[in-house]
DONU-227591 format. One record per residue (C-alpha): residue number from 1; residue in one letter; chain; x, y, z. Coordinates in nm, 3 decimals, decimal comma, padded with zeros to 5 digits. Example, Ala and Ser with C-alpha at 12.3 -4.5 7.8 and 13.67 -1.06 7.14 Angstrom:
DONU-227591
zaza resi: 1&resn: A&chain: A&xx: 01,230&yy: -00,450&zz: 00,780
zaza resi: 2&resn: S&chain: A&xx: 01,367&yy: -00,106&zz: 00,714
***
This chain:
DONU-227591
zaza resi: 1&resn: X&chain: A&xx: 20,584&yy: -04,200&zz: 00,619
zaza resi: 2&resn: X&chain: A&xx: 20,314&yy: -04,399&zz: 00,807
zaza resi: 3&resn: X&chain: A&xx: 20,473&yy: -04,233&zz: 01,140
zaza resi: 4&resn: X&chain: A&xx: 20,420&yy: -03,907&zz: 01,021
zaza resi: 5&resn: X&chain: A&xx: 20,086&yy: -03,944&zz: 00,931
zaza resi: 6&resn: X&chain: A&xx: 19,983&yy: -04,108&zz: 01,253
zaza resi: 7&resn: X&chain: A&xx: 20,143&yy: -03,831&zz: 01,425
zaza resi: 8&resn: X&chain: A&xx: 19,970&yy: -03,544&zz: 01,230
zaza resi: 9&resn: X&chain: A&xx: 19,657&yy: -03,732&zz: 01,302
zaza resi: 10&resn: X&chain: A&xx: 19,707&yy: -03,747&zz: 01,661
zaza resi: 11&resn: X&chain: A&xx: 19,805&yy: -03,326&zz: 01,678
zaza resi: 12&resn: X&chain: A&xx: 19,491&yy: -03,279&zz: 01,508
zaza resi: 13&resn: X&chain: A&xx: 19,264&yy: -03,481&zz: 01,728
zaza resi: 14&resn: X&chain: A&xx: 19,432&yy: -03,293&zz: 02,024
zaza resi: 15&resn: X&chain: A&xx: 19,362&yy: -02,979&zz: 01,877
zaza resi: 16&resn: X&chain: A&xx: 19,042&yy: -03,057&zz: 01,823
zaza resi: 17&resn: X&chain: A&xx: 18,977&yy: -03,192&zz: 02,170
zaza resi: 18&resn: X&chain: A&xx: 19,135&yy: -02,864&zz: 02,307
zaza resi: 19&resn: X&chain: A&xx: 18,928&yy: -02,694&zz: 02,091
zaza resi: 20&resn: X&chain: A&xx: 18,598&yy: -02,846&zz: 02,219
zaza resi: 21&resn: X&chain: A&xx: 18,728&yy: -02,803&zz: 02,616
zaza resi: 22&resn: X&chain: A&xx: 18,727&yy: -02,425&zz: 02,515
zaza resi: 23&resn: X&chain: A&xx: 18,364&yy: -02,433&zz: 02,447
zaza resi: 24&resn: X&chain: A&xx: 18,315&yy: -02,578&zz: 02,814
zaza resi: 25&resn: X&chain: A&xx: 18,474&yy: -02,327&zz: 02,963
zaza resi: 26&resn: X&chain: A&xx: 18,319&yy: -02,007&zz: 02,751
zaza resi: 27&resn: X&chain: A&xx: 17,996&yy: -02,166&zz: 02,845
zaza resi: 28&resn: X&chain: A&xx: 18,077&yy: -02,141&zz: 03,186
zaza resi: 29&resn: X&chain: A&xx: 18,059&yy: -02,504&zz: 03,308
zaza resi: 30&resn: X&chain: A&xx: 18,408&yy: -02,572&zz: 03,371
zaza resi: 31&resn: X&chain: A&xx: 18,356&yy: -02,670&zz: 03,707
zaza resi: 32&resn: X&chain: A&xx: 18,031&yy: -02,905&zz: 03,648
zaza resi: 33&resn: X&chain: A&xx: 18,055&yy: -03,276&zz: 03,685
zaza resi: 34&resn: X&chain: A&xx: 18,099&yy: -03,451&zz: 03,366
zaza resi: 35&resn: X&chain: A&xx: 17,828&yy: -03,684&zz: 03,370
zaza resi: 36&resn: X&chain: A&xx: 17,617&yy: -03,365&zz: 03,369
zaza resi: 37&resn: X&chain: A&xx: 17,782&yy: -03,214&zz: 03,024
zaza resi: 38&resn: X&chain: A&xx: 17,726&yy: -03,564&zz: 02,872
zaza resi: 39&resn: X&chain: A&xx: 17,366&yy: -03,519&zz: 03,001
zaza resi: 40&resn: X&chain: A&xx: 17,316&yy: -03,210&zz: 02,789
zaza resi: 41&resn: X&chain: A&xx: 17,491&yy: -03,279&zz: 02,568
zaza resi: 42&resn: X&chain: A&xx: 17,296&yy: -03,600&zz: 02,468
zaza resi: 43&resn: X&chain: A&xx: 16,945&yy: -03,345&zz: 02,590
zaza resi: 44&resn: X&chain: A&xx: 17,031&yy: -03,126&zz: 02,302
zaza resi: 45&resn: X&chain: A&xx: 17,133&yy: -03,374&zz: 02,028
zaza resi: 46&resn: X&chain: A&xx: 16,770&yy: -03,475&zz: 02,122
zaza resi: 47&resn: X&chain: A&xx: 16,609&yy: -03,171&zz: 02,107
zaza resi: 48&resn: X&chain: A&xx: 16,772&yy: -03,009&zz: 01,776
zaza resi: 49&resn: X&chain: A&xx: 16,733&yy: -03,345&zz: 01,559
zaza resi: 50&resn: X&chain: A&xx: 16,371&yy: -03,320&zz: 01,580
zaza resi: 51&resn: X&chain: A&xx: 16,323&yy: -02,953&zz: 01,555
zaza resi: 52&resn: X&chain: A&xx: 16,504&yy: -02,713&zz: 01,363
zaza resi: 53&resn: X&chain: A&xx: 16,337&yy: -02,374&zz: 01,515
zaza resi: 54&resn: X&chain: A&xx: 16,491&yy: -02,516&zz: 01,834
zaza resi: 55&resn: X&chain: A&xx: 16,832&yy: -02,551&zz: 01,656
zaza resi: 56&resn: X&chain: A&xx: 16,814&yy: -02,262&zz: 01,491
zaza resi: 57&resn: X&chain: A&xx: 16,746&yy: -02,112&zz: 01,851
zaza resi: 58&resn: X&chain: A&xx: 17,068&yy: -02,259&zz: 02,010
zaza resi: 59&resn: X&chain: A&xx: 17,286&yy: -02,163&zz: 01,678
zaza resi: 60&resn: X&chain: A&xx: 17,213&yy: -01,786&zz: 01,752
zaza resi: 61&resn: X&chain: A&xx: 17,287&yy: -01,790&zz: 02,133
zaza resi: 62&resn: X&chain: A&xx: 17,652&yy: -01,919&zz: 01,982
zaza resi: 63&resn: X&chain: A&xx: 17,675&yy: -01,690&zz: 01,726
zaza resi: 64&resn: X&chain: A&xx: 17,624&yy: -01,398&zz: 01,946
zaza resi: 65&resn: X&chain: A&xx: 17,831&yy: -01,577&zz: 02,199
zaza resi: 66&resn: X&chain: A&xx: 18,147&yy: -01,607&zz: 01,997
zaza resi: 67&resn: X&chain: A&xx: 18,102&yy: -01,273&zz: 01,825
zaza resi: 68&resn: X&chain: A&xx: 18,141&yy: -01,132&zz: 02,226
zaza resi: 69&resn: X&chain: A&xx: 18,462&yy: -01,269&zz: 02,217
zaza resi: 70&resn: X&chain: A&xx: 18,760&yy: -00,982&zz: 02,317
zaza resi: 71&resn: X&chain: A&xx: 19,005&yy: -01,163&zz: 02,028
***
């Protein structure tokens, strides 16, 4: 039973991590260099923790983003 579980848990962090590559790539930076996603990545966990207009901000450039989306 413990197998099972571990395996589920291991699908669904794969999913997930697929999940998050897709974001990469409908942002367009598939091809950039890792070290610079971490960069802004870690630039706009920075910026939105201190300011919520700027969150607010980034939310609706996603929201219109996904609701582009030809699916």
């Amino acid at each position: 039973m413990a197998k099972v579980r571990t395996s589920d848990a291991r699908k669904k962090d794969a999913r997930e991590k697929i999940e998050l590559g897709g974001l990469i790539v409908k942002a367009g930076l598939r091809y950039e260099k890792r070290a610079l996603l971490l960069g802004l990545l870690i630039d706009a966990t920075a910026r939105i923790r201190g300011d919520e207009k700027e969150r607010e901000r980034l939310l609706a450039i996603g929201a219109e983003a996904f609701g582009h989306d030809p699916e």
